[in-house]
C-alpha positions as CSV (number, residue, x, y, z in Angstrom):
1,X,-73.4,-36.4,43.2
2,X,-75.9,-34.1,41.5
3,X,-74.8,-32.4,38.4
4,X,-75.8,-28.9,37.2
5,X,-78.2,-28.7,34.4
6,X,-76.7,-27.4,31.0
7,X,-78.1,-24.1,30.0
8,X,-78.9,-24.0,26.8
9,X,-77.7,-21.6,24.1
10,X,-80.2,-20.9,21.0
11,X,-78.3,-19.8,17.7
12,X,-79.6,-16.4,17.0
13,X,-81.3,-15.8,13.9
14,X,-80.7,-12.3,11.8
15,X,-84.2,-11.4,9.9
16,X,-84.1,-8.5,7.3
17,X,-87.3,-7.1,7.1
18,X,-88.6,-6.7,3.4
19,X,-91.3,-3.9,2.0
20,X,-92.9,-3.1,-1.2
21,X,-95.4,-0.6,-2.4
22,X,-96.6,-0.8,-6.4
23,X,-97.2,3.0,-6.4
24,X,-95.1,6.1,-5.0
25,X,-98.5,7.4,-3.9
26,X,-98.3,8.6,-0.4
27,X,-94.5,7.9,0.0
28,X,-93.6,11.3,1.4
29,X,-96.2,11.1,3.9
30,X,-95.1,10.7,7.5
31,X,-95.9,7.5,8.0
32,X,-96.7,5.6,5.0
33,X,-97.4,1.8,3.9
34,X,-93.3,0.9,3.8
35,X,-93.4,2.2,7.5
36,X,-96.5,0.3,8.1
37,X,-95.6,-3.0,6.9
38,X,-92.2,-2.7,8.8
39,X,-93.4,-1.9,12.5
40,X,-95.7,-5.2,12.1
41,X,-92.8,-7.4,10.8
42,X,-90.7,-6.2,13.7
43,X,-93.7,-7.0,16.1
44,X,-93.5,-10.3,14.4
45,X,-90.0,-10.8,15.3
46,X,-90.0,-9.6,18.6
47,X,-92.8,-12.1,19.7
48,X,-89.9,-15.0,18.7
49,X,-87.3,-12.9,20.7
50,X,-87.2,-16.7,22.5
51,X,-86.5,-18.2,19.5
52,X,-83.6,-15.8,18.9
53,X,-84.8,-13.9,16.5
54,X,-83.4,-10.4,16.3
55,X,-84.3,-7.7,13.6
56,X,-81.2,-6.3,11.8
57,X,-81.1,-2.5,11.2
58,X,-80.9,-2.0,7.5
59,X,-83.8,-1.3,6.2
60,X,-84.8,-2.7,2.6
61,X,-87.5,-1.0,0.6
62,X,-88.9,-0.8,-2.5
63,X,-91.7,2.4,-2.6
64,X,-92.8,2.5,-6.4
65,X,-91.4,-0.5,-7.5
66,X,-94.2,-3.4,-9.3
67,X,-93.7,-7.2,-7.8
68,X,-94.3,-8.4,-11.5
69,X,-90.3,-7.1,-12.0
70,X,-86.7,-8.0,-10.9
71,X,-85.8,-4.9,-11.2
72,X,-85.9,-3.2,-7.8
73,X,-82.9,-1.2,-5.9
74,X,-83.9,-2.9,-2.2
75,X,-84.3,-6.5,-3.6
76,X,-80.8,-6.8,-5.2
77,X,-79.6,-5.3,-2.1
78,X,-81.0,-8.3,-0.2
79,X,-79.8,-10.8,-2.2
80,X,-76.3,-9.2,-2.1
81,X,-76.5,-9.5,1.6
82,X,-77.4,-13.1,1.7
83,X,-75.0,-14.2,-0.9
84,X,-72.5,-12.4,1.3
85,X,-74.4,-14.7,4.2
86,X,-74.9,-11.3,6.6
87,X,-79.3,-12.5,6.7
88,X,-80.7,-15.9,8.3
89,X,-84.4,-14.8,7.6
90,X,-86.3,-12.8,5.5
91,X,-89.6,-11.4,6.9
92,X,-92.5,-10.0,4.6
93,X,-95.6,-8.9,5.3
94,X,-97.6,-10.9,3.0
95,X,-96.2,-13.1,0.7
96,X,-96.5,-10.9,-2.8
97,X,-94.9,-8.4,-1.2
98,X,-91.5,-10.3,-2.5
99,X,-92.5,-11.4,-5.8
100,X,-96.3,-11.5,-7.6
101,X,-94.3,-13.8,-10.2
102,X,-94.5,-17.5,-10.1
103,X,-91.0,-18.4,-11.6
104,X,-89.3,-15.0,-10.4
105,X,-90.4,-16.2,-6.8
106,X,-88.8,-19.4,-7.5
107,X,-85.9,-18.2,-8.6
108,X,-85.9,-16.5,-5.3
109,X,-86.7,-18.9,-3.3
110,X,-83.5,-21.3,-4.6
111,X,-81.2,-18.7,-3.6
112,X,-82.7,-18.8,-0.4
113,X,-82.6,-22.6,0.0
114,X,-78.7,-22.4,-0.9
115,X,-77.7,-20.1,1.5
116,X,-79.8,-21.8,3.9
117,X,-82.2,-18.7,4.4
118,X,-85.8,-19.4,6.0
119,X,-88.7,-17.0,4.6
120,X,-91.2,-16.0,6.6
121,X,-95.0,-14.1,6.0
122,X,-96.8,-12.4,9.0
123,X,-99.9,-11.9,8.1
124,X,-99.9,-15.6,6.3
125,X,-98.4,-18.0,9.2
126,X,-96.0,-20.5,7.7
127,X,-92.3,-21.0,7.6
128,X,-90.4,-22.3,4.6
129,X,-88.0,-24.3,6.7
130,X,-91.4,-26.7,6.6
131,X,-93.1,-28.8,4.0
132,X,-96.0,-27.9,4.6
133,X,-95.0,-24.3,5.1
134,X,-93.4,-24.8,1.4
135,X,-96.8,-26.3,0.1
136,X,-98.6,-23.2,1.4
137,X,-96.0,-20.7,0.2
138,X,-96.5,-22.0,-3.7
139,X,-100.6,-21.8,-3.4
140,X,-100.2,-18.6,-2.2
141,X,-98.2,-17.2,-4.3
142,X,-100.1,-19.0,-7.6
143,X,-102.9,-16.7,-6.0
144,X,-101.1,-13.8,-6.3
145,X,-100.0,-14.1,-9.7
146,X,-103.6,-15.2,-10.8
147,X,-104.5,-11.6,-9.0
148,X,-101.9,-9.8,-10.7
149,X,-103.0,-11.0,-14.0
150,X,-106.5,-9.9,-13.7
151,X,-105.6,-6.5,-12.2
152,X,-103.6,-6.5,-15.3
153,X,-106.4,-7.3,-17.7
154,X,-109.0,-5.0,-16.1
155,X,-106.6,-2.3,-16.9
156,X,-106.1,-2.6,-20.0
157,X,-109.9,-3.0,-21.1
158,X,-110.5,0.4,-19.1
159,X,-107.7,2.2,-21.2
160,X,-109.6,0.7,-24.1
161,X,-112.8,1.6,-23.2
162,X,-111.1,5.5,-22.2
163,X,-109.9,5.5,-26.0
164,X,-112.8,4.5,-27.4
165,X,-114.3,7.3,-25.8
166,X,-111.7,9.8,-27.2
167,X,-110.3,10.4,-23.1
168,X,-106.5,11.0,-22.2
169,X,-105.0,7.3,-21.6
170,X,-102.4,8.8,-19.6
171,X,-98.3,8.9,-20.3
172,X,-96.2,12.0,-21.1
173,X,-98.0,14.9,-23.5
174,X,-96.4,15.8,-26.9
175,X,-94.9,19.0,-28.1
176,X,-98.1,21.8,-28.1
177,X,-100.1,19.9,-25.3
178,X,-100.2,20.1,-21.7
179,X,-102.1,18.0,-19.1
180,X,-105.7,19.8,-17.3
181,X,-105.6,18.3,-13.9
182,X,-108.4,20.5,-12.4
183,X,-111.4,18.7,-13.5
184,X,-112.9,15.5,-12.7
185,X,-110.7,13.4,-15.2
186,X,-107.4,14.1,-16.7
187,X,-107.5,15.4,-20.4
188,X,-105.4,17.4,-23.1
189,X,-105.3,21.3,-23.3
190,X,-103.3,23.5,-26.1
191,X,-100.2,24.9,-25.1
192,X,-100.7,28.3,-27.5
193,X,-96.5,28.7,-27.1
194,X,-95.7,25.0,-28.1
195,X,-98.9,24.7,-30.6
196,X,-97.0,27.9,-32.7
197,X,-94.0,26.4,-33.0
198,X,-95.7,23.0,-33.9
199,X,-97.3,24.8,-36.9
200,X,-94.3,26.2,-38.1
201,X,-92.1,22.7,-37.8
202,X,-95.0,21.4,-40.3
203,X,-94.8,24.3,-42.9
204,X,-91.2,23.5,-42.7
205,X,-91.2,20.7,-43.8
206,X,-93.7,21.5,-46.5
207,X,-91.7,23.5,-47.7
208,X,-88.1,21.9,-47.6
209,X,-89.6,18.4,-47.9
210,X,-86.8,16.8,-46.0
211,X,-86.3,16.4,-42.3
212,X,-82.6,17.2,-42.5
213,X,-83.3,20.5,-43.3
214,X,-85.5,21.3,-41.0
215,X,-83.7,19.6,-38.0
216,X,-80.7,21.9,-38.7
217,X,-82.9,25.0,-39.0
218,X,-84.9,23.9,-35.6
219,X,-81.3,23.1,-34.2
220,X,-80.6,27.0,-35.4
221,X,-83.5,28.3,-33.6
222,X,-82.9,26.3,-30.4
223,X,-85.8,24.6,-30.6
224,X,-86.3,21.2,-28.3
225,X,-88.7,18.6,-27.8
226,X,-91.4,18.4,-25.1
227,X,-89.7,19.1,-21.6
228,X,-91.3,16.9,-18.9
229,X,-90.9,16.2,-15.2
230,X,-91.7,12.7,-13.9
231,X,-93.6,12.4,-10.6
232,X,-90.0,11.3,-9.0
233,X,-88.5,14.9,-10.1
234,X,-86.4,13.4,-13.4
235,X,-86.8,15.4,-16.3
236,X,-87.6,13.5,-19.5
237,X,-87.0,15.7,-22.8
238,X,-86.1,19.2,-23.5
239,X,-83.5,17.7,-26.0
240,X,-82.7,19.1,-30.0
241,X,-84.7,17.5,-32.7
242,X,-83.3,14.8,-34.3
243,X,-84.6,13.4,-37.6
244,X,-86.1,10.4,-35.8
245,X,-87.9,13.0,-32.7
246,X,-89.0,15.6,-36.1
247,X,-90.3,12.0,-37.7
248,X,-92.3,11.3,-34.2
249,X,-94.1,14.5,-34.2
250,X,-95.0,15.1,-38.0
251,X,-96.5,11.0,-37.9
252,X,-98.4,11.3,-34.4
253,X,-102.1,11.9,-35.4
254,X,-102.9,13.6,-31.8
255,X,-102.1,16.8,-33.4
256,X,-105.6,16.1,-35.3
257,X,-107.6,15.7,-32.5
258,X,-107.2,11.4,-32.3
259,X,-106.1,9.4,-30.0
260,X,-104.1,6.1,-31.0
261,X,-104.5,3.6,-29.4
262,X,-102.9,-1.0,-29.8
263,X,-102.9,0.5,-33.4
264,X,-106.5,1.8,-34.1
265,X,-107.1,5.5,-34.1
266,X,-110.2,7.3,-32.3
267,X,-111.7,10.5,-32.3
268,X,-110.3,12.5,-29.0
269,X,-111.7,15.1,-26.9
270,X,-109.1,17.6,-27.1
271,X,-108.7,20.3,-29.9
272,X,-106.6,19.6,-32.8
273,X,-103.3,21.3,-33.6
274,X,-102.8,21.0,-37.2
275,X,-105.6,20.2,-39.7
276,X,-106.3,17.2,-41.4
277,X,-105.2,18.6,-45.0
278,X,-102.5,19.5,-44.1
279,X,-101.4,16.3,-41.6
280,X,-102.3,14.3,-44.9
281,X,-100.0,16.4,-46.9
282,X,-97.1,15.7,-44.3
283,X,-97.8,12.2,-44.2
284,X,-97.6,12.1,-48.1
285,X,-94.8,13.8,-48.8
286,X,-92.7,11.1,-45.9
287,X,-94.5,8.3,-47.6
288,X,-92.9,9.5,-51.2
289,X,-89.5,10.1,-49.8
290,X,-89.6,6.9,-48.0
291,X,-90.4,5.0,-51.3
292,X,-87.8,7.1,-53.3
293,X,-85.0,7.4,-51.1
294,X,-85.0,11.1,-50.8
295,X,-84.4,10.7,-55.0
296,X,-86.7,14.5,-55.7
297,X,-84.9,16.0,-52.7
298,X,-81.3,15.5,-53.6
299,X,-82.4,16.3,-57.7
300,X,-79.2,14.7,-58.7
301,X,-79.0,15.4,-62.5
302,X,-81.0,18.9,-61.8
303,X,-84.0,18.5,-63.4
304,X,-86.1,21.6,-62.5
305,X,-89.2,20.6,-63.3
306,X,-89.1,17.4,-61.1
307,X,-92.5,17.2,-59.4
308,X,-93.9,20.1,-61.4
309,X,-94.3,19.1,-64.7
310,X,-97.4,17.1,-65.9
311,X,-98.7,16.0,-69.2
312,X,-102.3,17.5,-70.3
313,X,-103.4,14.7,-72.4
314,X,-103.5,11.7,-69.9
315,X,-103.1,13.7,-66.5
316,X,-99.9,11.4,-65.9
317,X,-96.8,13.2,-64.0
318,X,-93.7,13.7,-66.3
319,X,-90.7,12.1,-65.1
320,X,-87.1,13.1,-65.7
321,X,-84.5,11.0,-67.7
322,X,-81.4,11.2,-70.1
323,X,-79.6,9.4,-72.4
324,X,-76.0,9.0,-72.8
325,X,-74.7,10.1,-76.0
326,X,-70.5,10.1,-77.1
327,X,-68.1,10.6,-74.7
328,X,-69.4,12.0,-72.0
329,X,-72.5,13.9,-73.3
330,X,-76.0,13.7,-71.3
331,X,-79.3,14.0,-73.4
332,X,-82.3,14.9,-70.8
333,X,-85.6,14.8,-71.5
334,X,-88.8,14.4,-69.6
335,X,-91.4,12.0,-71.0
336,X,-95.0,10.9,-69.6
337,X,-95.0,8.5,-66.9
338,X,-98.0,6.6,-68.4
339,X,-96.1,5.8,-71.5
340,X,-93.7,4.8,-69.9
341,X,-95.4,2.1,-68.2
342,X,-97.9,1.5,-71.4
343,X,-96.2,2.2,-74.2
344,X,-95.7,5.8,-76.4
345,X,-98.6,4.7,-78.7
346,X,-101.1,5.5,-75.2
347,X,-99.7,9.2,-75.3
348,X,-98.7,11.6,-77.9
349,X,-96.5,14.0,-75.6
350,X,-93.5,11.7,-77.2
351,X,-90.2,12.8,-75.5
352,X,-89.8,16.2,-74.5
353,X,-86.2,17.9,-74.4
354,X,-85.7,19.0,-70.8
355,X,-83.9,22.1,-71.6
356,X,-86.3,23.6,-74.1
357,X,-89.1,23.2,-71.4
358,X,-87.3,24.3,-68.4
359,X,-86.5,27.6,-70.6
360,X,-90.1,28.1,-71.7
361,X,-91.4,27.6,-67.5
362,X,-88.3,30.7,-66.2
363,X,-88.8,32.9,-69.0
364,X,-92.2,32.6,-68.3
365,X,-91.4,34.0,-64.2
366,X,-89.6,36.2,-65.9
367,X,-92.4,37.8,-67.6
368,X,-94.3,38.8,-64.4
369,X,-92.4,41.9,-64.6
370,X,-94.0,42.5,-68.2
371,X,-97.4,40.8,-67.7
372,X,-99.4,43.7,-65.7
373,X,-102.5,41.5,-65.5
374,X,-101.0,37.8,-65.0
375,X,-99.0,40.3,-62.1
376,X,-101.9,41.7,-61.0
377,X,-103.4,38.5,-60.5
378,X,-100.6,36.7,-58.6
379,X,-100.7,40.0,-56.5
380,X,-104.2,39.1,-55.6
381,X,-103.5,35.4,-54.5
382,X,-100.4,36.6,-52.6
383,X,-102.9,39.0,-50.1
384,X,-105.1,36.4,-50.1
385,X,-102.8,34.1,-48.4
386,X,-101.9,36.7,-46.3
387,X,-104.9,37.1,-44.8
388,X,-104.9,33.2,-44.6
389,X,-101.9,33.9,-42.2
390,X,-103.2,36.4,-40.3
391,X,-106.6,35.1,-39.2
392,X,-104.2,31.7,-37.8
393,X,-102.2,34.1,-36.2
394,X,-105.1,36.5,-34.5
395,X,-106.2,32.8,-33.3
396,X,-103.5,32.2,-31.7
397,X,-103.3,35.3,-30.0
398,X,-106.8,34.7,-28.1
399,X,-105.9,31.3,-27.4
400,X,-102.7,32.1,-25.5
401,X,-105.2,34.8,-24.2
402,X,-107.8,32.4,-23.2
403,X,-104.9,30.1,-21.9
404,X,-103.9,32.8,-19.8
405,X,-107.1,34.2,-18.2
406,X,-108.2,30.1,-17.7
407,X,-104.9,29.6,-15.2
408,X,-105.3,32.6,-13.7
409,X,-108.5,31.6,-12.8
410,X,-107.2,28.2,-11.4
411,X,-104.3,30.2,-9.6
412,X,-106.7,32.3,-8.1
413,X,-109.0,29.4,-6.6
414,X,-105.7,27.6,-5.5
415,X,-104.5,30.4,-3.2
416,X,-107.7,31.2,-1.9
417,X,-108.7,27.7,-0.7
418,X,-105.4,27.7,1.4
419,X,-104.7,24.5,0.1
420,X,-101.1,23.2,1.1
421,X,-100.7,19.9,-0.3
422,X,-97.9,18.8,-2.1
423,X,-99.6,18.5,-5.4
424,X,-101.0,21.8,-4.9
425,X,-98.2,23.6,-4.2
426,X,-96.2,22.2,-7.4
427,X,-99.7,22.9,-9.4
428,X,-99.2,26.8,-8.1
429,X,-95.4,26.8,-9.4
430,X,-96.8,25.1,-12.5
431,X,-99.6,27.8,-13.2
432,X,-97.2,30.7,-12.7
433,X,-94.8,29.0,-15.3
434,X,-97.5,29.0,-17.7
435,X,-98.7,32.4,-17.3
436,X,-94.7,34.0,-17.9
437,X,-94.8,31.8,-20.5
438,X,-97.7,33.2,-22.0
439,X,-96.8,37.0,-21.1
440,X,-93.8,36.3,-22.8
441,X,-95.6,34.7,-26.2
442,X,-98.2,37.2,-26.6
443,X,-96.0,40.1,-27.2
444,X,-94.2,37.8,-30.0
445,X,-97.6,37.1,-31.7
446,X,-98.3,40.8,-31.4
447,X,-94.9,41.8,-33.4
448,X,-95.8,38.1,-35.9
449,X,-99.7,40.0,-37.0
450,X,-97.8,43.9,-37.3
451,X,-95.3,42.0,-39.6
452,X,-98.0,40.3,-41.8
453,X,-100.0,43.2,-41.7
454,X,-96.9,45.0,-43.1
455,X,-96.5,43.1,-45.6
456,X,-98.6,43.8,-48.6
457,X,-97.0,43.8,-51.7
458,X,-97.7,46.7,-53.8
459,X,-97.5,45.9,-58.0
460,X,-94.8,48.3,-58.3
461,X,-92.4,46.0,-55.7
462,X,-93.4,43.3,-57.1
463,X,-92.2,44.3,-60.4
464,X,-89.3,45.2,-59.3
465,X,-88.5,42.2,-57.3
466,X,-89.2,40.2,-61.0
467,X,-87.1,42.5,-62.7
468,X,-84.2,41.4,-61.1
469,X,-85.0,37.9,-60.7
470,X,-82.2,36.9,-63.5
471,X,-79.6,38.0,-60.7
472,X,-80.9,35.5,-58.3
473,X,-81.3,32.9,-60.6
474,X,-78.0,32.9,-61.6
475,X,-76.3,32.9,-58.3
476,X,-78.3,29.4,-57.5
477,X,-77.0,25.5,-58.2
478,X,-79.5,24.1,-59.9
479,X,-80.7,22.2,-57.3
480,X,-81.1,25.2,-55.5
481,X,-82.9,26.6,-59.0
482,X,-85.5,23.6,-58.5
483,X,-86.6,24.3,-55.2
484,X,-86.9,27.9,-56.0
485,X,-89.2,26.9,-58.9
486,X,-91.5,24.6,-56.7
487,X,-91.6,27.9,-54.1
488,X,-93.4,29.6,-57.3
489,X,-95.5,27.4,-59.2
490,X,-98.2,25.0,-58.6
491,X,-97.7,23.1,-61.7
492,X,-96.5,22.9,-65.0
493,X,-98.8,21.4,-68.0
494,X,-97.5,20.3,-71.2
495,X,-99.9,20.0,-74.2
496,X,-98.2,17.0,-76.4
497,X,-101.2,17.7,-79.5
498,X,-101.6,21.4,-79.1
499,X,-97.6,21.7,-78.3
500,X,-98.6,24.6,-75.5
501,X,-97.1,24.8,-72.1
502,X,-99.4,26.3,-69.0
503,X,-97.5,27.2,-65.7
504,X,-99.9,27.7,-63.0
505,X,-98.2,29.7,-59.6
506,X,-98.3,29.4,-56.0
507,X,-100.7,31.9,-54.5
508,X,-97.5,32.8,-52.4
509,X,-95.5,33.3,-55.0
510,X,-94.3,36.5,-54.6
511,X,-93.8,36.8,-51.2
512,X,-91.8,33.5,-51.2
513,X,-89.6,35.1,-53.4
514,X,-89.4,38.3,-51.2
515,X,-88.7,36.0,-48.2
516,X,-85.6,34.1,-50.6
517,X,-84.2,37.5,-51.9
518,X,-84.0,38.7,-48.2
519,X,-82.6,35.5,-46.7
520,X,-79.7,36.0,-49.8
521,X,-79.4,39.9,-48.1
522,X,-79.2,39.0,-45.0
């Protein structure tokens, strides 16, 4: 008797289908390299429909996501699923696809051989479930991470050599910057709104020479940092200043035209912001509060002349100090820095009572309202800077003009070549941004150059303003009394063998005493 044959039943095997793409270029297409490498893995598959193969619906991909990382959405996902034992294969189409790491891919590959999950490449024919297939897998994949190393290298000598050359090395533009897409390589143009406002953030701190200040008066004004939107739509920035983001931009040397670059600095291509003089003077003036502590700012013991006062006979700076007498009784004095460190026989400025000074250098602002020609000549100074002002501000004004008739140029060749790209389209929105931006800005540089303009001190307000400087002076802490001072005057000499003092002022004297008398108004 004749038995029937057994029909045999194949276990079916579940294969999740794997992609990856380095770059989101060309991800909103249609049909793009994820969908690509997914059709030909389920060909794959459904040629070993005999084998009982079967490809499982969820889709796993990673579109912008580098093989030299971990750190990817789809690939976590997978892992999940075969921990949870849902996937029996895992189908790539090539092999660094998965990994272009050596030790990642083993890491991989163990949690594959503990849940007993075969790996398979289509377009490189082997199957881990095999020795050989194994062998193949680890040359392969050494390949790939020798290739990834290389692409990595040849980078980074062509961001060199694009430094070297002063070109835009890419990343996100700073504060007074925006990026020129329109030519044949990328590079840096002036933003005339953001480049205003980064002037005015550096004379700030010239002239509080602290960051807290200035933070808290940005913070007033609603000032942010650099708003930027990544290729993926996230918005980086557009955040108040912080003292370590106000530190950033008064230290980064691109506002000078350079470009930095693994540490070395290199003449750029794109026009400077700020000028080197004043950068330097910035750079300074954080370099002595970083060595201090902040000591000149805070002016504990209120020493007014901190900073001004010099001594004629060796050119040394004067520094403050005190001596404790009975009780509770302070003696301060200021004394030559380079006897100090040398000995008083090297100078014969000796030890100078700090109070006697500091009453000879206020009585001597107080005579501007008496002196008609030291008045006269202050006067002189003060227009002077003025005028300084002014020209920086006319320049601005034809650079947001110049700004503004270069994108409607590009706006206008955008809409007439009926372009509808995606890039082009977020270019347009971009350009018409700009240009209400800069409709807005040039009426507020208009209003900046009448104010200048209207401010010319005649000698008859500025005696008057003098006159009643003794009010003002009174009404101030003394720390308050030494900035004020340093607003004023240059510097202060002291003449130890002719016993003479010499107070030289700030060309912008008088109008920064204006600007304090109106601020106490308001």
């Amino acid at each position: 008797m004749s038995r029937a044959p057994k029909k045999i039943e194949r276990k079916t095997s579940r294969c999740a289908i794997y992609t990856r793409k380095s770059s989101e270029e060309g991800l909103d297409q249609e049909y793009n390299s994820l969908d690509a490498q997914r059709e030909s893995a389920e060909a794959y598959i459904a040629s070993q429909k005999a084998e009982g193969w079967t490809a499982l619906p969820d889709r796993y991909d990673d579109g912008g996501y580098s093989g030299g990382s971990m750190d990817r959405p789809a690939l976590d996902r997978l892992l999940r699923d075969i921990d949870a034992g849902k996937i029996d294969c895992v189908v790539v189409y090539k092999v660094d696809r998965l990994s272009r790491s050596l030790m990642d891919f083993a890491r991989i590959m163990q949690v594959f051989e503990a849940k007993q999950v075969s790996f398979v490449s289509v377009t490189q024919q082997f199957n881990t479930t095999h020795s050989m297939g194994r062998l193949t897998l680890n040359i392969l994949l050494s390949f790939a991470q020798f290739e990834r190393e290389i692409i990595g290298e040849r980078i980074r000598d062509k961001l060199a050599a694009q430094a070297r050359k002063g070109k835009w090395t890419g990343g996100a533009p700073v504060l007074g910057y925006d990026v020129d897409r329109s030519g044949p390589s990328p590079r840096l143009v002036v933003n005339a709104t953001e480049a205003a406002r980064v002037h005015e953030i550096f004379r700030m701190y010239i002239q509080e020479a602290s960051l807290l200040p200035v933070v808290k008066e940005l913070v007033r004004r609603g000032w942010v940092t650099k708003k930027t939107i990544t290729c993926t739509g996230r918005e980086r920035g557009n955040r108040p200043f912080d003292k370590v983001t106000l530190y950033a931009l008064l230290t980064n040397p691109t506002y000078t035209g350079k470009r930095r670059f693994k540490g070395e600095l290199f003449p750029a291509e794109h026009e400077p912001i700020i000028d080197q003089a004043l950068f330097d003077k910035v750079q300074a003036q954080l370099k002595f509060n970083g060595r201090t502590g902040g000591v000149e700012v805070r002016n504990k013991y209120g020493a007014l002349l901190r900073g001004l006062l010099r001594c004629k006979c060796c050119g040394a700076a004067m520094s403050h100090t005190f001596n404790s007498g009975r009780g509770r009784t302070f003696y301060r004095y200021y004394r030559c820095t380079h006897a100090i460190k040398n000995g008083s026989d090297v100078c014969s400025s000796g030890m100078l009572p700090a109070g006697e000074i500091e009453r000879v250098v206020i009585d001597e602002v107080r005579g501007l309202a008496k002196d008609e020609a030291l008045l006269a000549r202050v006067i002189s100074d003060a227009h002077a800077a003025i005028e300084g002002e002014l020209a920086a501000a006319r320049r601005d004004r034809d650079d947001v003009r110049q700004e503004r008739a270069r994108h409607h140029k590009e706006l206008q060749q955008l809409t007439t070549s009926g372009q509808t790209t995606p890039d082009a389209t977020r270019r347009i929105a971009d350009l018409h941004t700009r240009l209400s931006a800069a409709d807005q800005r040039l009426p507020e540089l208009d209003a900046r150059i009448a104010g200048l303009e209207g401010q010319i001190v005649t000698q008859a307000e500025a005696r008057t303003v003098f006159a009643d400087f003794e009010g003002l002076w009174q009404a101030l802490v003394p720390r308050e009394q030494a900035r004020l001072l340093k607003l004023l005057i240059s510097t202060v000499e002291y003449d130890g063998n002719a016993g003479t003092v010499s107070v030289t002022f700030r060309p912008t004297s008088i109008r920064s005493l204006i600007n304090r008398k109106m601020e106490e108004a308001a």
